[in-house]
DSSP file (Angstrom, degrees, kcal/mol; ACC not computed):
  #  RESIDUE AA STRUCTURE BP1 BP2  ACC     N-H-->O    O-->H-N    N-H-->O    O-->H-N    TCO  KAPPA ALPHA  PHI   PSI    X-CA   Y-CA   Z-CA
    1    1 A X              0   0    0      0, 0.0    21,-2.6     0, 0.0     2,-0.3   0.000 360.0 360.0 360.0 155.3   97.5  102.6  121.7
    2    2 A X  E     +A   21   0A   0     19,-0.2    19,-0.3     6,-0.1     2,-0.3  -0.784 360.0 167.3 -98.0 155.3   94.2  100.9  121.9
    3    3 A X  E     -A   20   0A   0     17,-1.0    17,-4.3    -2,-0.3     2,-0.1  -0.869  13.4-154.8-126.3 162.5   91.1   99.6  120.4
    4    4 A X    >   -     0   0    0     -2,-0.3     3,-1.2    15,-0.2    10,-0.4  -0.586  60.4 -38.7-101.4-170.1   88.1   97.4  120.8
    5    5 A X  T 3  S+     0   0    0      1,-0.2     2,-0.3    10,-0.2    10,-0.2   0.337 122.8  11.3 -24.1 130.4   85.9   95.7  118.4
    6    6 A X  T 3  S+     0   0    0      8,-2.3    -1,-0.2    -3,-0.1     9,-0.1   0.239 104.5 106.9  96.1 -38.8   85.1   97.8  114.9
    7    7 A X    <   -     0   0    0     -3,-1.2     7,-1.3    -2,-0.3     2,-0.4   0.152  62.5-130.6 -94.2 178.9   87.5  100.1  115.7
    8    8 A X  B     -B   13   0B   0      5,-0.2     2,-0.6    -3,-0.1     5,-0.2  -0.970  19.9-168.7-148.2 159.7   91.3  100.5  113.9
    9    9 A X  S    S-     0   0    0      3,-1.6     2,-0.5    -2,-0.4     3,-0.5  -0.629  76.4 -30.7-130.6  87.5   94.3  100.8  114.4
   10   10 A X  S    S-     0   0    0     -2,-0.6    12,-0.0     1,-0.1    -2,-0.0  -0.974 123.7 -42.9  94.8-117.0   96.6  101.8  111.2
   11   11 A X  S    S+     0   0    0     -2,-0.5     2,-0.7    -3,-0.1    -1,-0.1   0.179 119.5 112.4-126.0  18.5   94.7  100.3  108.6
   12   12 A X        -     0   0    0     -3,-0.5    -3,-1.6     0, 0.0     2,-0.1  -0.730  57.6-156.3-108.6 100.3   94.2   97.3  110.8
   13   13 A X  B     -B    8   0B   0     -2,-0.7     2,-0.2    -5,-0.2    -5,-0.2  -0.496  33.3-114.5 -81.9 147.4   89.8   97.2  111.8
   14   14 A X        -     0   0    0     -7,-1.3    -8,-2.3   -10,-0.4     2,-0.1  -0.523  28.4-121.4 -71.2 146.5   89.7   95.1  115.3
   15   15 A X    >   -     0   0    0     -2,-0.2     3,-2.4   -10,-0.2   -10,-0.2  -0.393  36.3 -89.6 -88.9 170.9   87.9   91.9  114.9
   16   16 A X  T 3  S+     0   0    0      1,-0.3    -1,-0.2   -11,-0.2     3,-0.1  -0.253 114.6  36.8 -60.3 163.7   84.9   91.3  117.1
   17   17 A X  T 3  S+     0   0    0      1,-0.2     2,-0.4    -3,-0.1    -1,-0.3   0.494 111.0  87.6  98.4 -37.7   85.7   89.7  120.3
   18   18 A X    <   -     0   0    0     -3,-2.4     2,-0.4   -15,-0.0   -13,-0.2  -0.942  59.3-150.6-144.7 158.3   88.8   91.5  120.5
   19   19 A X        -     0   0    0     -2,-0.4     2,-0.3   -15,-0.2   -15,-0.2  -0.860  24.4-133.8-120.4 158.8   90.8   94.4  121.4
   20   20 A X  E     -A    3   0A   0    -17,-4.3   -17,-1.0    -2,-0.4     2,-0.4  -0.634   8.5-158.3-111.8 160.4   94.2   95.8  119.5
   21   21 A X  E     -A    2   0A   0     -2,-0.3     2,-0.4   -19,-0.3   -19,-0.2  -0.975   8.4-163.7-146.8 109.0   97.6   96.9  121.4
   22   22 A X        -     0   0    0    -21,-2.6     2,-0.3    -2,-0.4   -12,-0.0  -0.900  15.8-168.6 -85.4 146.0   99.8   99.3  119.2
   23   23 A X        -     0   0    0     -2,-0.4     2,-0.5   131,-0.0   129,-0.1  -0.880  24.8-111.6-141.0 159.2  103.3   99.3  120.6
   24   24 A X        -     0   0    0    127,-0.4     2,-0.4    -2,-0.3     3,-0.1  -0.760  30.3-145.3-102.5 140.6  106.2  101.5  119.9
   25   25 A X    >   -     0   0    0     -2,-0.5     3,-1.9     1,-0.2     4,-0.4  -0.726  15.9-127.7 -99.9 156.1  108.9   99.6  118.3
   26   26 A X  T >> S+     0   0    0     -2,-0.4     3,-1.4     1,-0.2     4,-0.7   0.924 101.1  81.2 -81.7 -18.1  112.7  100.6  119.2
   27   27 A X  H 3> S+     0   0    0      1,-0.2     4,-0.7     2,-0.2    -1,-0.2   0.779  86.5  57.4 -10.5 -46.2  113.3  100.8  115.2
   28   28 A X  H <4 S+     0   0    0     -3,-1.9     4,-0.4     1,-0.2     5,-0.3   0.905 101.5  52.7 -65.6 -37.4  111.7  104.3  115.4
   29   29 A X  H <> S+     0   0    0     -3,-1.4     4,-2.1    -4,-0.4     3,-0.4   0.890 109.9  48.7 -60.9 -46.7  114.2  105.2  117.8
   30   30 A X  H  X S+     0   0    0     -4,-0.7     4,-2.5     1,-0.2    -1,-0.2   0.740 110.9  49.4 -57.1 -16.6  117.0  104.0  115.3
   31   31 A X  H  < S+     0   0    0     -4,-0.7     4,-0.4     1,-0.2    -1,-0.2   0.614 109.7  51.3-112.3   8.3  115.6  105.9  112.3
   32   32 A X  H  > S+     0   0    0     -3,-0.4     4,-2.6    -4,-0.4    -1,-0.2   0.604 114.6  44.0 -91.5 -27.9  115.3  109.3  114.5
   33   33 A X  H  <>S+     0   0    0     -4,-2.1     5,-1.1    -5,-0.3    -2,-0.2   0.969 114.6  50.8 -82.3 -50.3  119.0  108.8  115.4
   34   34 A X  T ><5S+     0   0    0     -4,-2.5     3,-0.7     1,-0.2    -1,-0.2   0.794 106.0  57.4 -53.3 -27.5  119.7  107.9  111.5
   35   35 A X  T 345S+     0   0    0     -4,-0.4     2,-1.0     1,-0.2    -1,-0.2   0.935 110.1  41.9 -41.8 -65.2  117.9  111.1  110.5
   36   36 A X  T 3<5S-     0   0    0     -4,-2.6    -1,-0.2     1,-0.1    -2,-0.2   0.168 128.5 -99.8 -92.5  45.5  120.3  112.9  112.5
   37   37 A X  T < 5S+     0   0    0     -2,-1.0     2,-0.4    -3,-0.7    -3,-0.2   0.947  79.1 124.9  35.0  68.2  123.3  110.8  111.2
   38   38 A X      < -     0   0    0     -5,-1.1     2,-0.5    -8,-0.2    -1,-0.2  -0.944  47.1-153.3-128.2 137.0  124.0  108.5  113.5
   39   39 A X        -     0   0    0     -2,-0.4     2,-0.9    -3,-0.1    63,-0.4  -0.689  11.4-154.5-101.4 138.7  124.0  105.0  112.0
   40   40 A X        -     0   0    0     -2,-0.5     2,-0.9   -10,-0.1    61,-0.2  -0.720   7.7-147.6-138.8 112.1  123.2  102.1  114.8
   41   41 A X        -     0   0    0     59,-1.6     2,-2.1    -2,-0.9    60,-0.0  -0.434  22.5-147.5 -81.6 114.6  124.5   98.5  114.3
   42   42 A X        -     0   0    0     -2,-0.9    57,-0.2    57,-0.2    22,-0.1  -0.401  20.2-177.7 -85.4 110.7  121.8   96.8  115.9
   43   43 A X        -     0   0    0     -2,-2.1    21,-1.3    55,-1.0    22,-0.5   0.990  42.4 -32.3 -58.7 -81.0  123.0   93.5  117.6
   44   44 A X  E     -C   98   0C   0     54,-0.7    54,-2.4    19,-0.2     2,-0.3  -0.966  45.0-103.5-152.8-165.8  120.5   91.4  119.2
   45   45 A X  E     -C   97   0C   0     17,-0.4    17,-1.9    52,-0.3    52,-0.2  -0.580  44.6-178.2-101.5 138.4  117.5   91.0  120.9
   46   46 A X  E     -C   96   0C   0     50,-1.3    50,-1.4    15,-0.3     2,-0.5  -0.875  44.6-120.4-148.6 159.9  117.2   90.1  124.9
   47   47 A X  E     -C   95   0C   0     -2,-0.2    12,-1.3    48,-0.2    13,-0.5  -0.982  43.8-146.9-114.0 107.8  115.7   89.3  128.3
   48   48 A X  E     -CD  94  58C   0     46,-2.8    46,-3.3    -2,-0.5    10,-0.2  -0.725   2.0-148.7 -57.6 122.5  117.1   92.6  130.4
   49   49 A X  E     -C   93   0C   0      8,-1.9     7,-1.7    -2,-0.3     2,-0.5  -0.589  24.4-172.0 -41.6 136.4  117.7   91.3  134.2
   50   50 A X  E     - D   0  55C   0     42,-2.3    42,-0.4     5,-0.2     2,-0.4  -0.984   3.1-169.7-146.0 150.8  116.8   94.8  136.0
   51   51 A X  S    S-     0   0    0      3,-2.4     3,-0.3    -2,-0.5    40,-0.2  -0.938  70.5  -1.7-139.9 113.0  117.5   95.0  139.5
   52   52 A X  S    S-     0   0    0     -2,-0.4    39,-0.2     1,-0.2    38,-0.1   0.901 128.3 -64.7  66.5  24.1  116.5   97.6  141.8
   53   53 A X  S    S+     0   0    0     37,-4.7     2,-0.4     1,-0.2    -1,-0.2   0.378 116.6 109.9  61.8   9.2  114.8   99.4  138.5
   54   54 A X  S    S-     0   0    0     36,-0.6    -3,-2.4    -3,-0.3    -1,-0.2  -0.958  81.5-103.3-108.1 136.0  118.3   99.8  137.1
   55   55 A X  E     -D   50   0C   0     -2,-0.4    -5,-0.2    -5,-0.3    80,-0.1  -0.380  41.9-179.1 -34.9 111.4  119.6   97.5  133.9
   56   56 A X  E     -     0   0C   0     -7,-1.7     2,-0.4     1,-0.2    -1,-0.2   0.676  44.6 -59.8 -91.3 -94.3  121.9   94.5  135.0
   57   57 A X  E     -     0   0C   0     79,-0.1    -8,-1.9     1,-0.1    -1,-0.2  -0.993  58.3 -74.8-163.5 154.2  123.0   92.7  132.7
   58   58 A X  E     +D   48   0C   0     77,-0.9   -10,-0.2    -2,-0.4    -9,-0.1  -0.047  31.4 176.3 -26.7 142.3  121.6   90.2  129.5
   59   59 A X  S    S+     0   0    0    -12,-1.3     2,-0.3    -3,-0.0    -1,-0.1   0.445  76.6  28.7-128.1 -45.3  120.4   86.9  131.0
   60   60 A X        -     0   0    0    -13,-0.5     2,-0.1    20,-0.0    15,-0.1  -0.840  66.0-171.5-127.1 113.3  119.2   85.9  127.1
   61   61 A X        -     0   0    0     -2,-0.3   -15,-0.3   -15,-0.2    36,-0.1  -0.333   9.4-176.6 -96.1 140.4  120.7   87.0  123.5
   62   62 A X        -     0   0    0    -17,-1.9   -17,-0.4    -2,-0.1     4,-0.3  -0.321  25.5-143.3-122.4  54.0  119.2   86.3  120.1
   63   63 A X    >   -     0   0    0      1,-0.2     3,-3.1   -19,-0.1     4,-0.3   0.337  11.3-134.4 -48.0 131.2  121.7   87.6  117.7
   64   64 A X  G >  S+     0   0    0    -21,-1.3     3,-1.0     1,-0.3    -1,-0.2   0.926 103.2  53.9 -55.1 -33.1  119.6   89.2  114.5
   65   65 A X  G 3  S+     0   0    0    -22,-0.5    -1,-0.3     1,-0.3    -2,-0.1   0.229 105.1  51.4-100.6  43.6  121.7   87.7  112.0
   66   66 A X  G <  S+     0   0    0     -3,-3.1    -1,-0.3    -4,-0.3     2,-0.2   0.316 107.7  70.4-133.4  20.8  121.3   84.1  113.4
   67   67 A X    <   -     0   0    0     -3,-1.0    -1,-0.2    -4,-0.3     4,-0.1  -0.841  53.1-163.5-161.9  93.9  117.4   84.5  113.4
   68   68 A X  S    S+     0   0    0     -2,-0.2     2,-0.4    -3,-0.1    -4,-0.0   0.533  79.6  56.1  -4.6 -46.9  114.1   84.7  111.2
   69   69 A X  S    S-     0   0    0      2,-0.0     2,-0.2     3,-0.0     5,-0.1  -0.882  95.5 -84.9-128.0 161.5  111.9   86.0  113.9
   70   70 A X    >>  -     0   0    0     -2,-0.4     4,-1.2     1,-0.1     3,-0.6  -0.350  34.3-146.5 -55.7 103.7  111.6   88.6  116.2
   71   71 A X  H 3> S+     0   0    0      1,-0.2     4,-1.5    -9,-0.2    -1,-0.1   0.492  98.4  57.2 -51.2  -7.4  113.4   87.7  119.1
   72   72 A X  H 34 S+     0   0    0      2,-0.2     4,-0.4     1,-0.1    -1,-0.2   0.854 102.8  53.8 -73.2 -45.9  111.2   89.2  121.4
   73   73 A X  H <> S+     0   0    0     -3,-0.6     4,-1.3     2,-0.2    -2,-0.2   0.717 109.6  51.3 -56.9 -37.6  108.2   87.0  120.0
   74   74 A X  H  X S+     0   0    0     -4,-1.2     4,-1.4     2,-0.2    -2,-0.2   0.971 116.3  44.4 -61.5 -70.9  110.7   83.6  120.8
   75   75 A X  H  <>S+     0   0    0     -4,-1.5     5,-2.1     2,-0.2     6,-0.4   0.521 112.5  48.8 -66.3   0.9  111.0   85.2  124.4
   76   76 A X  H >45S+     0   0    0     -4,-0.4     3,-2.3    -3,-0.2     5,-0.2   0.901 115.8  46.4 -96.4 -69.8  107.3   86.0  124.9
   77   77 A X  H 3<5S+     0   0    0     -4,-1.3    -2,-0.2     1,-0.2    -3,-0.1   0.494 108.1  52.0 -21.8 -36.8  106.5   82.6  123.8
   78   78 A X  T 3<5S-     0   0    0     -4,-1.4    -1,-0.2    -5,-0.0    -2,-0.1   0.487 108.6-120.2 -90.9   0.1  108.8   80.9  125.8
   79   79 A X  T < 5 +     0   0    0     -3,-2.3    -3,-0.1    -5,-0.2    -2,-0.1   0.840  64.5 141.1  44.6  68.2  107.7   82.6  128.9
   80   80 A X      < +     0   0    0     -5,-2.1     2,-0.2    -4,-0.1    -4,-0.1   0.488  44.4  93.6 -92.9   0.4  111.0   84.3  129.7
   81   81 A X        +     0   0    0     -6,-0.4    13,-0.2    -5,-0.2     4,-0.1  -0.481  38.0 175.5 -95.1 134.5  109.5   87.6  131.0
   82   82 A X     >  +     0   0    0     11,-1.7     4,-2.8    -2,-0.2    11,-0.2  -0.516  33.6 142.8-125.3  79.2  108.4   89.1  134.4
   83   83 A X  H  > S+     0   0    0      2,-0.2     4,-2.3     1,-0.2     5,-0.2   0.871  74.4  50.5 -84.2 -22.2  107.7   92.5  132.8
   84   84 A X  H  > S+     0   0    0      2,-0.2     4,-2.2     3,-0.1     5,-0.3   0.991 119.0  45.8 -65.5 -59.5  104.2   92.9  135.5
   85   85 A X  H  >>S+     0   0    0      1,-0.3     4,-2.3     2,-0.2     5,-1.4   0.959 112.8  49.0 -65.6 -62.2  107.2   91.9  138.4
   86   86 A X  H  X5S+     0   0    0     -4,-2.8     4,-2.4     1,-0.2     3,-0.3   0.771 114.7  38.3 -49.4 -51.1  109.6   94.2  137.1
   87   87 A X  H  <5S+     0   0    0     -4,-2.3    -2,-0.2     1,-0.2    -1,-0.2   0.986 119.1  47.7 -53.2 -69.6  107.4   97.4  136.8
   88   88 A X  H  <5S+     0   0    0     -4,-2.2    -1,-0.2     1,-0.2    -2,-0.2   0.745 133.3  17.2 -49.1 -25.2  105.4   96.8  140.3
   89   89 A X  H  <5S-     0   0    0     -4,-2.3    -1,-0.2    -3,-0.3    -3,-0.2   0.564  99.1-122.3-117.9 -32.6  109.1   96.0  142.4
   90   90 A X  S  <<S+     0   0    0     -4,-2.4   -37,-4.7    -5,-1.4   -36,-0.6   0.824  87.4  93.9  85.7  16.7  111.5   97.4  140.0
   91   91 A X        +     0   0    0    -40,-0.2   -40,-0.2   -39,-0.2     2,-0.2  -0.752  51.9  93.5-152.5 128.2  113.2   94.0  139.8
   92   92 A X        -     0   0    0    -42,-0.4   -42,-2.3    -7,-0.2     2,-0.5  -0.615  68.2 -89.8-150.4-174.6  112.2   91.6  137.0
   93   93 A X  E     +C   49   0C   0    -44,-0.2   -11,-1.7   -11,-0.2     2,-0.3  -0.981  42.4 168.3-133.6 152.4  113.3   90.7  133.4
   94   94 A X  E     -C   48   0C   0    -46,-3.3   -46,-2.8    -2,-0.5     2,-0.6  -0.849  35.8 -82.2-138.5 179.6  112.0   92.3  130.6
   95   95 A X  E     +C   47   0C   0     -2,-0.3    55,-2.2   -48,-0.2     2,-0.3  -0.708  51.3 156.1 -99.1 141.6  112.8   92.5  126.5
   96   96 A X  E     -CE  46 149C   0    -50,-1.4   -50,-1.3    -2,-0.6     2,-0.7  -0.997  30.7-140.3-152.2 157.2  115.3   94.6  125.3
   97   97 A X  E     -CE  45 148C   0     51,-2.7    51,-1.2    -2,-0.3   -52,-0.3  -0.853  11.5-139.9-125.2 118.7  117.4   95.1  122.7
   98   98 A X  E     +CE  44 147C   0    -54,-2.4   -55,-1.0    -2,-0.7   -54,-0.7  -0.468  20.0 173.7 -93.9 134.1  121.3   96.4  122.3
   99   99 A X  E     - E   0 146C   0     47,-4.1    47,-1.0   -57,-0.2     2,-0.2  -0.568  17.7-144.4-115.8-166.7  122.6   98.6  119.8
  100  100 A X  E     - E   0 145C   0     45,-0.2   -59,-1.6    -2,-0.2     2,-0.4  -0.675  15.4-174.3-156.5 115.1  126.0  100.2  119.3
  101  101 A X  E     - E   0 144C   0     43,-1.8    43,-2.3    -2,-0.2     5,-0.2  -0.744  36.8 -83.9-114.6 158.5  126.7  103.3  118.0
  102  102 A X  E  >  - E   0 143C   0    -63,-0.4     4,-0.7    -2,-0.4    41,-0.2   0.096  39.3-127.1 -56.2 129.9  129.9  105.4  116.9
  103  103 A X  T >4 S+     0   0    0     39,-1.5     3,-3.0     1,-0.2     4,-0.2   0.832 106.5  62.7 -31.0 -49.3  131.5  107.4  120.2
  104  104 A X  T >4 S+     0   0    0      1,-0.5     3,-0.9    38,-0.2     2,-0.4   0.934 101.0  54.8 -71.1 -61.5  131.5  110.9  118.4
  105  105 A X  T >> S+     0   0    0      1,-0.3     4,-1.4     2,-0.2     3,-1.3   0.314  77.6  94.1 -77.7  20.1  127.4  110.7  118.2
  106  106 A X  H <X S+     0   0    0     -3,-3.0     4,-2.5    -4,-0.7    -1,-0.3   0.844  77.4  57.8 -10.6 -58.3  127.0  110.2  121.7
  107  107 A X  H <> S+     0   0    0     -3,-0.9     4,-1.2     1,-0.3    -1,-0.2   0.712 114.9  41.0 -60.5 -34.2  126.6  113.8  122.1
  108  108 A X  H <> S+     0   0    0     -3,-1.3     4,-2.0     2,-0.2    -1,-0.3   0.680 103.4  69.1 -96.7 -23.0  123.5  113.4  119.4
  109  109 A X  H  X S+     0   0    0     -4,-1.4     4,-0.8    -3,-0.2    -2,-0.2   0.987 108.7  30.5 -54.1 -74.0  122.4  110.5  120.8
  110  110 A X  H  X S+     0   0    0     -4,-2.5     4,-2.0     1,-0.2    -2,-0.2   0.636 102.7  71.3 -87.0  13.4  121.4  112.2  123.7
  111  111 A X  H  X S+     0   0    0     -4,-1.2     4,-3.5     2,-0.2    -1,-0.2   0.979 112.5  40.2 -41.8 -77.3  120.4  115.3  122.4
  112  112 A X  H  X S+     0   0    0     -4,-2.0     4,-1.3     1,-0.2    -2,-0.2   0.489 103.0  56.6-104.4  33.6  117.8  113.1  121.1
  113  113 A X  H  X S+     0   0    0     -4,-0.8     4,-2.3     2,-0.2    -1,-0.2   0.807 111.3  47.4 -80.9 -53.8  116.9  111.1  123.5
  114  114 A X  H  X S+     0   0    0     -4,-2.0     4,-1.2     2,-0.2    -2,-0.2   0.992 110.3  58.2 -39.4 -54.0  116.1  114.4  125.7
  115  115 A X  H >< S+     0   0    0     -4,-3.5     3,-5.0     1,-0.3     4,-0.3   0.855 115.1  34.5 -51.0 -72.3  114.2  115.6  122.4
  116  116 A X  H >X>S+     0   0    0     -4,-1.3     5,-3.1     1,-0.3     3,-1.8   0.753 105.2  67.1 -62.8 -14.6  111.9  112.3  122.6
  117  117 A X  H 3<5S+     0   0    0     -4,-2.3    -1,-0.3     1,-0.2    -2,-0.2   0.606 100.9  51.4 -82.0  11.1  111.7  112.1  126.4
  118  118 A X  T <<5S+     0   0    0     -3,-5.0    -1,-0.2    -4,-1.2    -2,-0.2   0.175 107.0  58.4-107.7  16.3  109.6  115.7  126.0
  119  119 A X  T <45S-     0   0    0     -3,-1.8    -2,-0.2     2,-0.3    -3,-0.1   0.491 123.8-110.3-120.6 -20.0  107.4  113.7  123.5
  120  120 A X  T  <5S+     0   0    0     -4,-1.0     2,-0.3     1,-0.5    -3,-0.2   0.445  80.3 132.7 101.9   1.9  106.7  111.3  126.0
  121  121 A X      < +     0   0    0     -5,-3.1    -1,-0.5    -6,-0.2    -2,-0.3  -0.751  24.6 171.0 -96.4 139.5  109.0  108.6  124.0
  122  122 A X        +     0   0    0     -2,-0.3    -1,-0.1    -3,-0.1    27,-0.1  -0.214  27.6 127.4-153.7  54.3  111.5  106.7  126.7
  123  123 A X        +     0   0    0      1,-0.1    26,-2.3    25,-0.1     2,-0.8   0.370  43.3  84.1 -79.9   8.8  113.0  104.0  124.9
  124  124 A X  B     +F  148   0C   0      1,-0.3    24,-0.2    24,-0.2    -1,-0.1  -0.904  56.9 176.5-102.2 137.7  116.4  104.4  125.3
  125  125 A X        +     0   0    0     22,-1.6     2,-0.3    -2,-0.8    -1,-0.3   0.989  68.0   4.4 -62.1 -71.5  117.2  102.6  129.0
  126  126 A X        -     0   0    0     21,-0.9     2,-0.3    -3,-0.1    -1,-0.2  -0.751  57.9-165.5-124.7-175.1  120.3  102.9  129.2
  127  127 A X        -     0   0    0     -2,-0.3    19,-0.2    19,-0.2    -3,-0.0  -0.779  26.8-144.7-161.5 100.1  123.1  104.6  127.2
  128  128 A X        -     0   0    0     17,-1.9     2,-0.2    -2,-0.3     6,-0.1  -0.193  17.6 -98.4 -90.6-174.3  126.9  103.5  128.0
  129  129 A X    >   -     0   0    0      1,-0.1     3,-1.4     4,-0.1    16,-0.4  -0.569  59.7 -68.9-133.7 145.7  130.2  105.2  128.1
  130  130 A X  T 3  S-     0   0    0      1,-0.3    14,-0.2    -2,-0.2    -1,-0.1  -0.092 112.2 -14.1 -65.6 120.2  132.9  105.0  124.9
  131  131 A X  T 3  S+     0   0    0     12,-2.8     2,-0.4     9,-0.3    -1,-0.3   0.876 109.7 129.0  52.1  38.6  134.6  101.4  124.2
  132  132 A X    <   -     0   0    0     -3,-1.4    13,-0.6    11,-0.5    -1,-0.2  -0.985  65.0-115.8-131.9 133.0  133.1  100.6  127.9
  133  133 A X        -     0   0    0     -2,-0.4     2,-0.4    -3,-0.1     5,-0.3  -0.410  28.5-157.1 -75.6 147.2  131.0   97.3  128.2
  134  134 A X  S    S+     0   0    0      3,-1.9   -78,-0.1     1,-0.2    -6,-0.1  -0.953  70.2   0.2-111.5 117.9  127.4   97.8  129.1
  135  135 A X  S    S-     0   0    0     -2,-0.4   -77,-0.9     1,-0.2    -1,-0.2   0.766 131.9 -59.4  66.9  12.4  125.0   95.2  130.9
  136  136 A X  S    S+     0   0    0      1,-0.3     2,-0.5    -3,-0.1    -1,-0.2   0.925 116.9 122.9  84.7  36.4  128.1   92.9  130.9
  137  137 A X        -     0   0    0      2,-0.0    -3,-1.9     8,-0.0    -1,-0.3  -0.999  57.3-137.4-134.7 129.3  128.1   93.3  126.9
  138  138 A X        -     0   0    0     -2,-0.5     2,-0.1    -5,-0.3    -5,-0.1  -0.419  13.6-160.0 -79.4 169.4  131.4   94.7  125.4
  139  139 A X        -     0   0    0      4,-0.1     4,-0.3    -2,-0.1     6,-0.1  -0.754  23.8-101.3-161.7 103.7  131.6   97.2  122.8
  140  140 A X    >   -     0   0    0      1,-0.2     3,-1.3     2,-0.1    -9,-0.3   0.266  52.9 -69.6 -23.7 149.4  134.6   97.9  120.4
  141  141 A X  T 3  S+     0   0    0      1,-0.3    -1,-0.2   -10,-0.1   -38,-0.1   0.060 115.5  20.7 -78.3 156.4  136.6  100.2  120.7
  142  142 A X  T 3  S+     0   0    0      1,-0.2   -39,-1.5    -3,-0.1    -1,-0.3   0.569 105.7 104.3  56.9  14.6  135.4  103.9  120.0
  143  143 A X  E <   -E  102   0C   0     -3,-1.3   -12,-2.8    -4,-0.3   -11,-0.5  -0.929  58.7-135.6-136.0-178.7  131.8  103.1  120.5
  144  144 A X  E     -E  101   0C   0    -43,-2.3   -43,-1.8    -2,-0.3     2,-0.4  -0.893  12.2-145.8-113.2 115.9  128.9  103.1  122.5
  145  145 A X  E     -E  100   0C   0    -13,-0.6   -17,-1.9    -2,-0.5     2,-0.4  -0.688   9.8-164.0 -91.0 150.2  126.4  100.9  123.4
  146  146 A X  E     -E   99   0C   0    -47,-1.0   -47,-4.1    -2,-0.4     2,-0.4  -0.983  11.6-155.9-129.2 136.3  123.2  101.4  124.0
  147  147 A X  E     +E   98   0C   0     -2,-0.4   -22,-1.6   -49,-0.2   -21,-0.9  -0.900  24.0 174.4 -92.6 116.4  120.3   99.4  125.7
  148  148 A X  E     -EF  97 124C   0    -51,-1.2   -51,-2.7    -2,-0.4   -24,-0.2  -0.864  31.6 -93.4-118.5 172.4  116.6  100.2  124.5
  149  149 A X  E     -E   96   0C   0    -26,-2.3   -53,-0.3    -2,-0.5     2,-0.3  -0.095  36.6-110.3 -53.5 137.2  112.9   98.6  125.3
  150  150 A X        -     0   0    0    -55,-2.2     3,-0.3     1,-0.2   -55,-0.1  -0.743  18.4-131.5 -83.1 137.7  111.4   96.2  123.4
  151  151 A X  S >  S+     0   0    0      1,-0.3     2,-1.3    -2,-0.3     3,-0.8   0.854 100.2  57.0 -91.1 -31.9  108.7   97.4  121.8
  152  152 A X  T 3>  +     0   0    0      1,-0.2     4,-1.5     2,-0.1    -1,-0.3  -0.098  60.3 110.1 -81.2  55.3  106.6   94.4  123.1
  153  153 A X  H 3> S+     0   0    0     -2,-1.3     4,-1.1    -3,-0.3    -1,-0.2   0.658  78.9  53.8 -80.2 -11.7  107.0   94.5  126.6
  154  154 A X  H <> S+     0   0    0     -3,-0.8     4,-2.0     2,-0.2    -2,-0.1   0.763 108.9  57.3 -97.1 -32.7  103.0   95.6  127.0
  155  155 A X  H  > S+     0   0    0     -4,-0.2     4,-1.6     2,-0.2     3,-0.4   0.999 107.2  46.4 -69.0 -66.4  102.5   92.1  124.8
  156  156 A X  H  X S+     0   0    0     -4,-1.5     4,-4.1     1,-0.2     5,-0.3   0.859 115.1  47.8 -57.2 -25.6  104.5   90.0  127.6
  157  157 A X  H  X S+     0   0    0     -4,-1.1     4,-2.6     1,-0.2    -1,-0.2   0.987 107.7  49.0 -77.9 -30.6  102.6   91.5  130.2
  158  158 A X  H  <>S+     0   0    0     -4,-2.0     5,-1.6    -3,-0.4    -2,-0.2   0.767 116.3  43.9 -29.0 -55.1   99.8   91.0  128.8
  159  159 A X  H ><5S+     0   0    0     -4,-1.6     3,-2.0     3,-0.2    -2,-0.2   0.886 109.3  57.1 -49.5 -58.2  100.9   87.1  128.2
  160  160 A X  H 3<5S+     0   0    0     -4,-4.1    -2,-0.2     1,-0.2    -1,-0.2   0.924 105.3  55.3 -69.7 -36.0  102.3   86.9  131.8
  161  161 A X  T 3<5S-     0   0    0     -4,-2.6    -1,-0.2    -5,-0.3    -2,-0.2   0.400 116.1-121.7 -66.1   9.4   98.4   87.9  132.8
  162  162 A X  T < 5 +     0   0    0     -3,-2.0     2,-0.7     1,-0.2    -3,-0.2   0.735  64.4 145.8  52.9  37.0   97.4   85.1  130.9
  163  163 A X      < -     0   0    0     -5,-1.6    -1,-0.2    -6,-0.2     2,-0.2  -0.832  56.3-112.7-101.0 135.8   95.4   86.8  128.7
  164  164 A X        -     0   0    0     -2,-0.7     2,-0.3    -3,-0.1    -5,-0.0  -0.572  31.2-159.3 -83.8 139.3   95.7   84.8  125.0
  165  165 A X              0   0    0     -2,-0.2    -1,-0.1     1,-0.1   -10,-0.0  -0.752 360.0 360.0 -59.8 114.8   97.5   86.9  122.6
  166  166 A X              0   0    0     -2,-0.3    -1,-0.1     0, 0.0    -2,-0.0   0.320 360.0 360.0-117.2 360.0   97.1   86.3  118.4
């Protein structure tokens, strides 16, 4: 979502001068799949290689429990992103993030990933195959990994367009 000046966004009024970017973060996606009991051990934080608009493999990993801040804010900052390249050619890097959930919910996984992709929600990218590595990232045995979007990817393009970001 948007707004200009005056305007709000939550509870948050835009300052003059400026316009506001809500973004979806892939948390919500964990806490629809934890609603329907599925727990997801969230791993880390990445820059997605995508090649030919399909998901290749990690190029850079942040692990959550070795880190303070949002690895996607470290990779925006560092200007590790082609998120503009990726959408216009369909090969870029972008942020993403890997989770890993137990084999049996697959089947619920995408049950609701269909359910959000009629909502207009399309965060999960990819969704891999039981104790089979995904993006060149193993995944123990009986589970599944899953890659979703960084919910700032509209922030790095935004960055990569040089437009300053607070």
């Amino acid at each position: 979502a948007t707004a200009t000046e005056g305007k709000k966004l939550g509870s948050v009024v835009i300052p003059k001068g400026k316009v506001g970017l809500a973004t979806m973060c892939s948390v919500a996606i964990s806490g629809v799949l934890l609603k329907a009991g599925v727990p997801t051990e969230y791993r880390f934080g990445g820059v997605l290689e995508i090649r030919a608009s399909r998901p290749r493999r990690f190029v850079a990993i942040i692990n959550y429990a070795g880190t303070s801040l949002d690895p996607s804010v470290q990779y925006i900052r560092a200007k590790m992103t082609s998120v503009t390249e990726a959408v216009k050619t369909g090969n870029g890097k972008i942020l993403a993030v890997f989770r890993i959930v137990p084999a049996p919910s697959r089947v619920i996984v995408e049950e609701k990933m269909a359910m959000l992709e009629e909502i207009g929600i399309r965060g999960v990218y990819a969704l891999g195959e039981t104790s089979e590595p995904i993006c060149q990232i193993p995944v123990g045995l009986n589970r599944v990994g899953m890659v979703l979007l960084g919910g700032l990817n509209p922030v790095a393009a935004t960055v990569e367009a040089g437009i300053e970001v607070e």
